[in-house]
VEXDREN-2710 file (C-alpha; in Angstrom, 1 decimal):
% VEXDREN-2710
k/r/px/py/pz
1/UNK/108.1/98.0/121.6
2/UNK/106.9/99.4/118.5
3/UNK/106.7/98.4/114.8
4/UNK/110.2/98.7/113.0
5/UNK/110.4/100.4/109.5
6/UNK/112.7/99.7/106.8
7/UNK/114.3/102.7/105.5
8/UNK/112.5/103.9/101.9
9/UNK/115.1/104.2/99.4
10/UNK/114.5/105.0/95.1
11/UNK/116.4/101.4/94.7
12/UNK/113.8/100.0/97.3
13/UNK/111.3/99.9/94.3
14/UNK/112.3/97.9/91.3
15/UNK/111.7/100.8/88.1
16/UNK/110.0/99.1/85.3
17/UNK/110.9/101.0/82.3
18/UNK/108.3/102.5/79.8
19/UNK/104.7/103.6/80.4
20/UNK/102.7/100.1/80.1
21/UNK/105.4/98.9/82.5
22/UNK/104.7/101.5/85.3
23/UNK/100.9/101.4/84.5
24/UNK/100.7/97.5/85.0
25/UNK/103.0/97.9/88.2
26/UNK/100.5/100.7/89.8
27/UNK/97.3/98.8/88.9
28/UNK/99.4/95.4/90.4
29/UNK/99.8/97.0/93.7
30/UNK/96.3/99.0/93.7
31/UNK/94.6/95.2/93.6
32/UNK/95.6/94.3/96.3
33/UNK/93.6/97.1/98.0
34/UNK/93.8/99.4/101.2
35/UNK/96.5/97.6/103.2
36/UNK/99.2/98.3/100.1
37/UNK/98.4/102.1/100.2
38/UNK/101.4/103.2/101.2
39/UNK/103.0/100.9/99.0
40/UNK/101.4/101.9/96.2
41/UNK/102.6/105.4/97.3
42/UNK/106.2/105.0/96.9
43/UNK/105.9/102.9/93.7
44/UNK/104.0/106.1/92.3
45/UNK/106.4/108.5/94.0
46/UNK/109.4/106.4/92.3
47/UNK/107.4/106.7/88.6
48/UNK/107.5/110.5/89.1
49/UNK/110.8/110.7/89.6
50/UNK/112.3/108.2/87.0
51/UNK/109.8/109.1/84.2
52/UNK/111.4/111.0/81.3
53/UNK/110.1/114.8/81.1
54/UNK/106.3/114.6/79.7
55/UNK/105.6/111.0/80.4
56/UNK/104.0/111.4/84.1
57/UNK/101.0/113.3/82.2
58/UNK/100.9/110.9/79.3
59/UNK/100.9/107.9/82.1
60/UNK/97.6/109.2/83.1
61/UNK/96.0/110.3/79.3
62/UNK/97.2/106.9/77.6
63/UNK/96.7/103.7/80.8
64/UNK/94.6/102.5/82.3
65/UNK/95.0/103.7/85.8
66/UNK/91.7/103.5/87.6
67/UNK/92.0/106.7/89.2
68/UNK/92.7/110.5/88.6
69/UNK/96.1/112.3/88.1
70/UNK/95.4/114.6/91.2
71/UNK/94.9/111.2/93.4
72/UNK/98.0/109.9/91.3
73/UNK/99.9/113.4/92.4
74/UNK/98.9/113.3/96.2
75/UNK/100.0/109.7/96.7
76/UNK/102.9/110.1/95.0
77/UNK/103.6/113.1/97.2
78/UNK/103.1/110.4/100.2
79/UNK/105.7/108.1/98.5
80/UNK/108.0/110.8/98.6
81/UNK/107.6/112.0/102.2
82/UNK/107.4/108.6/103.5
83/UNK/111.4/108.2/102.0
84/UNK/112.7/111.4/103.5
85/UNK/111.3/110.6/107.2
86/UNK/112.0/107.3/107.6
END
């Protein structure tokens, strides 16, 4: 038998609310390396979404997230196929 899945849902990830919140969250999850990846691409994917118009770009000019806006767009891209086909 293989590995079950839970079902990815927007509620699934708890949404911190302002910018430092989400920027501590993705650098939280990001520490704990390669085996949270896809983790760290639905908490991403869930930022894109519940960010206020504007604030996704600023998340990336004003944090400290350790790694590019494009890398920041593709995982969140992940994130959100990940919910629709599970």
């Amino acid at each position: 038998m293989g590995k079950r899945f839970t079902r990815f849902s927007a509620s699934a990830v708890a949404g911190p609310q302002g910018l430092a919140e989400w920027a501590s969250r993705i650098n939280s999850v990001r520490a704990n390396g390669a085996a949270r990846a896809l983790e760290l691409a639905k908490v991403l994917s869930a930022a894109r979404r519940r960010l206020p118009r504007g604030a996704w770009a600023r998340l990336w000019r004003g944090q400290a997230i350790p790694f590019t806006r494009r890398t920041g767009d593709m995982l969140g891209t992940t994130g959100t196929t990940l919910g629709r086909t599970q």
